[in-house]
C-alpha positions in Angstrom: 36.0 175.8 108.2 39.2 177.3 109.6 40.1 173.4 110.1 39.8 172.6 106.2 41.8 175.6 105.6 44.6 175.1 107.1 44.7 170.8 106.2 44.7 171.9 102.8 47.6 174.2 103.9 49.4 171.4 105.4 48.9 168.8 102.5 50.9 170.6 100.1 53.8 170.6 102.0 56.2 167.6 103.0 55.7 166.7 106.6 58.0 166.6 109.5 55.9 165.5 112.3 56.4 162.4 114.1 52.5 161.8 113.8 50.8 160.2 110.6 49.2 162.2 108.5 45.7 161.3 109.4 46.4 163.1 113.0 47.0 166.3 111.5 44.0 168.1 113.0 44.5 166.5 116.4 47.9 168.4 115.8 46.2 171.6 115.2 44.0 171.5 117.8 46.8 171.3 119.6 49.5 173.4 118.6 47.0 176.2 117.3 46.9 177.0 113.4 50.8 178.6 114.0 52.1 175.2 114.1 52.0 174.5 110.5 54.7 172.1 109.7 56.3 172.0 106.1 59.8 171.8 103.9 60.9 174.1 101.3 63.7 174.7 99.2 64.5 178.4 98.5 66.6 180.7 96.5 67.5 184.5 97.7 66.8 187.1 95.5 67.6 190.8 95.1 64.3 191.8 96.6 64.8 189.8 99.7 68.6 191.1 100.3 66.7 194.4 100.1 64.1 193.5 102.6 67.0 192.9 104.9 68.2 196.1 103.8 71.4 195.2 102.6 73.3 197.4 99.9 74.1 194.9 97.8 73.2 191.3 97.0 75.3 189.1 99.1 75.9 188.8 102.6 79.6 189.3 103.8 80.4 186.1 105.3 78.3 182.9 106.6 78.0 184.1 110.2 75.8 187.5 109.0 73.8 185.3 107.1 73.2 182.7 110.0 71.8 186.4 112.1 69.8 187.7 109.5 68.3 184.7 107.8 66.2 183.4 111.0 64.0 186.7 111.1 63.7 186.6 107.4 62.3 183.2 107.2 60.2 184.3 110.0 58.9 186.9 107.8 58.3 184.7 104.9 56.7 181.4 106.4 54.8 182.8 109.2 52.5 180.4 109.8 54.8 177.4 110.0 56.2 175.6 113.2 58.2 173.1 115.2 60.3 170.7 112.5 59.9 172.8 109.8 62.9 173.2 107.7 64.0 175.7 104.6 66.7 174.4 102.6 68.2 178.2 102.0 70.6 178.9 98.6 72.2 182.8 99.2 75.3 185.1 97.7 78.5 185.5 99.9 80.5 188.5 99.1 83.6 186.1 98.3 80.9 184.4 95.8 81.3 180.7 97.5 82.0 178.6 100.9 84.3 176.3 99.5 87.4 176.5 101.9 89.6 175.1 98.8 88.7 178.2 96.7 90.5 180.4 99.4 93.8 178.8 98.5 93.6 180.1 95.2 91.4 183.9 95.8 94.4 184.9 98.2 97.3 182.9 96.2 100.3 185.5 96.1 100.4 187.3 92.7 103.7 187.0 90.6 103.8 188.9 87.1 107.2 188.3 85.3 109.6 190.6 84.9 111.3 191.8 81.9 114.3 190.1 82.8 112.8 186.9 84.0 111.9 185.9 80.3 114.7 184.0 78.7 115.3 186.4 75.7 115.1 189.3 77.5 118.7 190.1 76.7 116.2 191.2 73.2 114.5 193.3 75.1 111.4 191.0 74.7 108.6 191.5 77.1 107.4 187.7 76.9 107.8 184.4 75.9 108.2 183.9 72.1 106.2 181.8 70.5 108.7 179.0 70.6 109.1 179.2 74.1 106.8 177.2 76.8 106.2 179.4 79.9 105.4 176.2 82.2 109.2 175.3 80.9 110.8 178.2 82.3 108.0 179.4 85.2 108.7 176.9 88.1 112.8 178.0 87.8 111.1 181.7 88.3 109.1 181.2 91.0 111.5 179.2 92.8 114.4 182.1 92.4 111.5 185.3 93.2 109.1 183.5 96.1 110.9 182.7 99.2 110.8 179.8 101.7 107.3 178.4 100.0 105.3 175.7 101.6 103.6 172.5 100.4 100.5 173.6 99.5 101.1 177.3 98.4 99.3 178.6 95.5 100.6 181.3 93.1 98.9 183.2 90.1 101.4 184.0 87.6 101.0 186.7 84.9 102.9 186.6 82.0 102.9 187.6 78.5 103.5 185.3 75.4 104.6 186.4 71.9 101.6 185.3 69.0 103.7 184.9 65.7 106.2 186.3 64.4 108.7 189.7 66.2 110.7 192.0 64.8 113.1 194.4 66.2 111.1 197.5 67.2 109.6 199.3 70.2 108.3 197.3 73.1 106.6 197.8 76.1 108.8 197.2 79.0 106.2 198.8 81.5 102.0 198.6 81.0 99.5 199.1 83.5 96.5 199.3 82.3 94.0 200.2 85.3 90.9 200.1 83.6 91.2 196.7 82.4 92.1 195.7 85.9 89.9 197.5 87.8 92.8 197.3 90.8 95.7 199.1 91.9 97.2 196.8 90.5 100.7 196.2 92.2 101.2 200.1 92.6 101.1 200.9 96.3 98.4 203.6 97.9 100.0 205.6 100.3 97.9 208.3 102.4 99.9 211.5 103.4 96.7 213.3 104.7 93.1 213.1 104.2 90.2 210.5 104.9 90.3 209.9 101.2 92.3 207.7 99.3 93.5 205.9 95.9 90.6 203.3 94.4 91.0 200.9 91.7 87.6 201.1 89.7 85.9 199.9 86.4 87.2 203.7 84.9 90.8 203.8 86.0 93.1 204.5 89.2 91.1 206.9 91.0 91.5 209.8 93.5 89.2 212.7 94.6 88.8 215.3 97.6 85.7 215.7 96.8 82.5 214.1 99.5 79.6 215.7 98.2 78.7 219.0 98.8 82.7 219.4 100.3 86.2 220.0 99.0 88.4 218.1 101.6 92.2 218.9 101.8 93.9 215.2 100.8 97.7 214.5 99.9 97.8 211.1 98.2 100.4 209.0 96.3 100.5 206.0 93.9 103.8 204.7 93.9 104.6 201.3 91.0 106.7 198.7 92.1 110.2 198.6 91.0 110.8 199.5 87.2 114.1 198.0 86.0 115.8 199.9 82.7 119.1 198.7 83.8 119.1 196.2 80.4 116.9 199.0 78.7 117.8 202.3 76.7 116.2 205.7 75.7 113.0 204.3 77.3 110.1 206.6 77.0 106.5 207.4 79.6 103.4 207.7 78.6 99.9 208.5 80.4 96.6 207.9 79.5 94.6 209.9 82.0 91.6 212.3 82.9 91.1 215.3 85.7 87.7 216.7 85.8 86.5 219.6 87.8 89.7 221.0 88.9 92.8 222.2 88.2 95.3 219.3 86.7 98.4 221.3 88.5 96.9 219.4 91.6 98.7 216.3 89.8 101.8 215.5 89.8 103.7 212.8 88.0 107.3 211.9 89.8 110.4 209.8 88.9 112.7 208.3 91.6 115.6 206.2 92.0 116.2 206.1 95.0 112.8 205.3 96.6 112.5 202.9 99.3 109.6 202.6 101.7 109.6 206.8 102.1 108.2 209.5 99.7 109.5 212.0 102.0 112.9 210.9 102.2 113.4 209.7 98.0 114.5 212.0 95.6 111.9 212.8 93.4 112.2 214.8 89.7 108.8 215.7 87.8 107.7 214.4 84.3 106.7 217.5 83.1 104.2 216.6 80.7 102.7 219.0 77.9 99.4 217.1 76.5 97.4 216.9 79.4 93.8 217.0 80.5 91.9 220.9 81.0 90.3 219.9 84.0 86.5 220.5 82.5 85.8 217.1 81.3 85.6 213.2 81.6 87.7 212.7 78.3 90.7 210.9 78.5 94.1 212.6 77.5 96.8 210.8 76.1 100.1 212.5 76.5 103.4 212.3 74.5 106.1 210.4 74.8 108.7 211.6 77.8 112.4 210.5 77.1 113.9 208.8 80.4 117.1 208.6 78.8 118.3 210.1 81.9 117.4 207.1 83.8 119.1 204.5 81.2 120.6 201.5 83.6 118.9 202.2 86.4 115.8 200.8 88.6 112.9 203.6 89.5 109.2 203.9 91.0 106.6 206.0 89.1 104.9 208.0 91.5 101.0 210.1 90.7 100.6 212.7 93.8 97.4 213.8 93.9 96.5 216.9 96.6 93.0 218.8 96.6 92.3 221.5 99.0 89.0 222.5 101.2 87.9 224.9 98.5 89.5 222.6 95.2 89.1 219.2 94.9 89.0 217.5 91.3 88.8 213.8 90.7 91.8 212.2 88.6 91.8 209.1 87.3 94.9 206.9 85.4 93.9 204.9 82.9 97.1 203.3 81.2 100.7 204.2 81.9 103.5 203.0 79.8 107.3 202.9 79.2 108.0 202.0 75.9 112.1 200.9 74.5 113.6 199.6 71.1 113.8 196.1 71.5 111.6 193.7 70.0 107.9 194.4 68.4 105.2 192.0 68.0 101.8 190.6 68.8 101.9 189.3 72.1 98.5 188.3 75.0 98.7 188.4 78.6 98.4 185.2 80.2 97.5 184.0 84.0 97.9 180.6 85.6 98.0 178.8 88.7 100.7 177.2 90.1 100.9 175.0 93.5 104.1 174.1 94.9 104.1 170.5 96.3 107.0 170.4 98.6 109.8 170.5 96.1 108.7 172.2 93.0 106.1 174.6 91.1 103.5 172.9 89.1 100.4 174.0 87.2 97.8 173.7 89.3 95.2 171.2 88.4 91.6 171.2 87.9 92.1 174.9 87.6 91.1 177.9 85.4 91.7 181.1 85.6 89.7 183.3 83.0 91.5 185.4 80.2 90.6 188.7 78.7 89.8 187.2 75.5 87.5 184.5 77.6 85.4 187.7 78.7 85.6 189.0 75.0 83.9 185.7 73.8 81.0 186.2 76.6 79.9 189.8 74.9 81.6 192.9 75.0 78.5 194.9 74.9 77.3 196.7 77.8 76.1 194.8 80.7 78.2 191.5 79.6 81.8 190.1 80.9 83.7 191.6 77.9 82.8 195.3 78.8 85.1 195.9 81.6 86.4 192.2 81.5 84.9 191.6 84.9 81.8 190.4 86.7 79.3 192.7 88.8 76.2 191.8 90.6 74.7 192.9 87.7 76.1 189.9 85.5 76.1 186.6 87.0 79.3 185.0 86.5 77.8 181.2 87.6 75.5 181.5 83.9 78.0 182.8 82.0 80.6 180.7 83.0 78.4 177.2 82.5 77.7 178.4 79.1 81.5 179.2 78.3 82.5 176.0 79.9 80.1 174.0 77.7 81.6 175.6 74.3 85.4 175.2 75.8 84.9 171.7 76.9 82.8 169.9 74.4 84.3 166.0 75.6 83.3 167.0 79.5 82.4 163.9 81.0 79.2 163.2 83.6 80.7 164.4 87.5 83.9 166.6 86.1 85.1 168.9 88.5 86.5 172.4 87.4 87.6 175.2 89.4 87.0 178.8 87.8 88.6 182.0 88.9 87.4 185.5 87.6 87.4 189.0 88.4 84.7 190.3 90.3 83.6 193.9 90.6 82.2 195.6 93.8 82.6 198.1 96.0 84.4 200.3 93.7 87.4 197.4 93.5 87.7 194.4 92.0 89.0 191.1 93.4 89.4 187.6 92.1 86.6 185.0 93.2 85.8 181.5 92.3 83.4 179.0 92.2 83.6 175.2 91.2 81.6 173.6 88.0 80.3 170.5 87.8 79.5 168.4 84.6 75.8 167.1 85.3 73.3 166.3 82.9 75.2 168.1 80.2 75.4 171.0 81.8 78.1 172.6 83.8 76.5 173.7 87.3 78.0 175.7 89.9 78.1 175.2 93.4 75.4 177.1 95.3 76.1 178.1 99.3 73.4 176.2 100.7 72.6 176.2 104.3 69.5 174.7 105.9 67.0 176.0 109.0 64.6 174.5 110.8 61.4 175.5 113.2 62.7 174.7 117.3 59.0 175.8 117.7 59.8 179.7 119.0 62.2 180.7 116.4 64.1 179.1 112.9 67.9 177.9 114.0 70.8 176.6 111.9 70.0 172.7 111.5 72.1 170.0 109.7 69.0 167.7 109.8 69.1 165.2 106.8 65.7 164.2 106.0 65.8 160.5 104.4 62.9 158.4 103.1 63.6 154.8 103.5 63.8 152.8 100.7 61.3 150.3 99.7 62.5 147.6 100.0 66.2 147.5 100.5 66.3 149.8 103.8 63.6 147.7 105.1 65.2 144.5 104.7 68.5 145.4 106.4 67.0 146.3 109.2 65.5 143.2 109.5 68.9 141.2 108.7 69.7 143.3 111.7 67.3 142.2 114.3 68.3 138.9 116.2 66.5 139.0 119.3 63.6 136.7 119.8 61.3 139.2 120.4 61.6 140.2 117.1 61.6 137.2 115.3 57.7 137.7 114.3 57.6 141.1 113.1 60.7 141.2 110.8 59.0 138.8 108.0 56.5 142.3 107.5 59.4 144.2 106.7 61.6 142.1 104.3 58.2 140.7 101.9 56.0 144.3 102.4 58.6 146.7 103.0 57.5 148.5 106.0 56.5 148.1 109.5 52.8 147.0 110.5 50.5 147.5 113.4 52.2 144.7 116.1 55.0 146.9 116.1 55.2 149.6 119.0 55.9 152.6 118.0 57.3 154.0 121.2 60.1 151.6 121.5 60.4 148.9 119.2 60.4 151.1 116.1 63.0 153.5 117.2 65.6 150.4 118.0 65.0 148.9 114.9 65.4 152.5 112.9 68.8 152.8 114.9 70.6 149.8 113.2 69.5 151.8 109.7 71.6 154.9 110.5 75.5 153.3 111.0 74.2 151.9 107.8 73.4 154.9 105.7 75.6 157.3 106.9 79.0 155.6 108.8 81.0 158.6 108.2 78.3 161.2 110.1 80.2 163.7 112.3 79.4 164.4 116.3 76.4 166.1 116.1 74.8 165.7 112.7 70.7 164.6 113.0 68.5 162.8 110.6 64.6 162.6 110.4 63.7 159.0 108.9 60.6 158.6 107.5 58.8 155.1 107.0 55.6 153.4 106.2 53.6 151.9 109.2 50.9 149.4 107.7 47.4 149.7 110.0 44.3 150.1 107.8 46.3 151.4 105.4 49.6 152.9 104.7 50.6 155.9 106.3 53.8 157.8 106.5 55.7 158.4 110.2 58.8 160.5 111.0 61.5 159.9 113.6 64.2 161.7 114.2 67.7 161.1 115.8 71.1 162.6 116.3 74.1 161.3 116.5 76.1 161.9 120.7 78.9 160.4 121.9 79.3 158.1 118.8 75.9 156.7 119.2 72.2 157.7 117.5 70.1 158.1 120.1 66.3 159.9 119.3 66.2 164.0 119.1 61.9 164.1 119.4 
């Protein structure tokens, strides 16, 4: 009974064995009821990232997952054996393996300045609507980056003008944390204390406070360089929040003459009058502070933040701003790639890099894209993206490539990632981190085996084309009219020579290394399927039984 079990087991899998199928039980017999042999393909889910007892639903890079999939698998397909394989799809933390998609997650950020934008003698904060960016962007990026390289990517963030200006108040500074879910370009700088500055999904955050403990913390947030020097009567302004503490704890500092050093800059306070209470989560908004005392010059922005062993609120920035008269208008934040090639900037092609209103369009609700303009492991960006992409690109023709960028929340932070899309079917499909195992018959290894069915009757043929010694000159007319091999063949030898000349054929470009299990039809009262497998050594496919 135990024997009709487990061949009722076996028959709904794909075999791997080198014997034909109607030698299973003399395999069982054999190799105990362990030795099952079978094929899957599999997708990781959150449960199973728990199992491993991972926090979150990804593994950090490809060499954690190589450790911690064998026991897994071990777990799941216990009874299987030698040449069983599990064609594994799982989550990095970087979302993909592509190599390429590196080029673009790490390109350097560039985000134009006031006075990059041609009419910025205007005051205008972007591009106005007559204006091309990608005529004007390459001449930036060539004067701002230094000494590029063929090949390096940049993201550049700029702003262009929708419709008509008029002379009014602009924005000359906006950092809007929440939206970001970064730092942003401000820089963290630790005086004292284990904790420090976090970009999150609510704003620029800082706390002293570890559960159950106040811990003593001196922390700054410095902005990159502000220039008014073309900019007059300019005025701050804070959205923030401090909760469960005293908001003197904060303070907000001016400096011209800041460096690399908050000890050694001069700083002066912006002594601010609508502020948070320091009892709730509600965001303050304070007035406007005049830095007409700053008109023509370049400063940093600087929040301290400092909690003691016995106080320790949490403050959070949500938007800061410096407002001037100069021109007033509708205007949306842009970001592109660009890829220098040796000589110039260009738009990077085959590329996209998602916009707030792209998020907006996939649901601002909670638990969609447009909430915080982000992912999260709790929304897949690889649906919602094929879905956008389908509506965007309604021409998208069968094998079109696309590269997507996004921003990804996690951690508390939240990074670019990427993934590419291909058209298939209709459909746009991402690209999945796959990565196959098999069975060495103690425990499940990495394995690049190919598994490949020959074809009837094409493969069969050209092997036979292939065959010019005598000895062969009776069994080839088998393969060429039937379209497999018969009973004169042997199996030890003759088989495996004449499989050999398939392999050069099928896959000339296979690296050092890479194995393939062929299987065929042998014809001997009746048709039954055999596997052999090979691997390719010194240049040459020699068998891997």
């Amino acid at each position: 009974m135990k024997k009709i079990f487990l061949l009722l087991a076996v028959f709904s899998m794909v075999f791997t064995s080198c014997d034909p199928l109607e030698d299973i039980n003399e395999q069982i017999d054999a190799e105990g009821p362990a030795a099952v042999v079978g094929d899957a393909t599999y997708t990781m889910t959150d449960e199973d990232y728990e199992s491993l007892e991972l926090d979150d639903s990804y593994f950090e890079d490809n060499d954690i997952a190589k450790s911690m999939i064998p026991g897994f698998l071990m777990n799941k397909y216990p009874a299987w054996g030698k040449k069983s394989s599990v064609l594994l799809s799982y989550e990095l933390k970087n979302g993909t393996d592509l190599e390429i998609v590196t080029d673009y997650t790490s390109a350097t950020s560039y985000n134009l300045a006031n006075a990059d934008y041609p009419s910025a003698g205007d005051n205008a904060t972007g591009f106005y609507e007559t204006e091309e960016a990608s005529d004007y962007i390459p001449a930036i990026l060539t004067t701002n980056i230094a000494s590029p390289e063929k090949g390096d990517v940049a993201l550049v963030g700029y702003s262009q003008y929708v419709g008509e200006t008029v002379n009014g108040i602009t924005e000359i500074f906006s950092k809007d944390f929440v939206n970001a879910g970064t730092l942003l370009d401000f820089e963290a700088i630790s005086v004292s204390g284990d904790q420090v500055w976090a970009g999150t999904n609510y704003g620029a955050k800082m706390t002293g406070f570890v559960y159950p403990d106040a811990i003593a913390n001196e922390d700054w947030l410095v902005s990159s360089e502000i220039d008014l020097t073309s900019f007059t009567n300019a005025k701050f302004q804070v959205n923030q929040i401090f909760n469960k503490g005293d908001y003197n704890s904060v303070s907000i500092l001016i400096s011209s003459d800041y460096t690399d050093d908050v000890a050694t800059a001069t700083w002066e306070e912006i002594n601010l009058t609508n502020v948070p209470d320091g009892t709730s989560w509600t965001a303050v908004e304070s007035e406007e502070y005049s830095l007409s005392a700053y008109d023509g010059k370049k400063v940093h922005i600087a929040f301290k933040y400092t909690s003691t062993d016995s106080s320790a609120g949490t403050y959070e920035i949500v938007k800061a701003t410096i407002k001037a008269p100069g021109v007033e208008g509708v205007s949306v934040d842009k970001d592109i790639y660009y890829t220098f090639d040796g000589s110039d900037w260009g738009i990077s092609e085959g590329v996209y890099y998602l916009s707030k209103e792209d998020y907006d369009i996939m649901g601002e609700n909670s638990g969609q894209p447009g909430k915080y303009n982000n992912f999260s492991s709790s929304i897949n960006p690889n649906t919602y993206i094929s879905t956008f992409l389908k509506n965007k690109y309604t021409y998208a023709q069968e094998g079109d490539d696309l590269l997507v960028f996004f921003k990804y929340f996690s951690e508390s932070t939240t990074s670019v990632r990427g993934n590419e899309f291909t058209f298939t079917n209709g459909e746009w499909v991402a690209h999945e981190t796959k990565f196959q195992f098999g069975h060495d018959g103690s425990v499940w290894v990495p394995d690049n085996t190919i598994k490949y069915t020959l074809i009837r009757n094409d493969d069969y043929a050209y092997i036979a084309s292939q065959l010019t010694e005598p000895e062969y000159a009776s069994l080839i007319g088998n393969l060429a009219s039937y379209g497999d091999f018969d009973y004169n063949w042997d199996k030890k030898v003759q088989i495996p020579y004449a499989l050999s000349f398939l392999l050069p054929h099928i896959a000339p470009n296979a690296e050092e290394g890479q194995k393939y299990t062929l299987t065929y039809v042998i014809y001997d009262n009746g048709e039954n399927d055999y596997q052999t497998s090979f691997i390719k050594t010194d240049g040459v496919w020699v068998l891997n039984d």
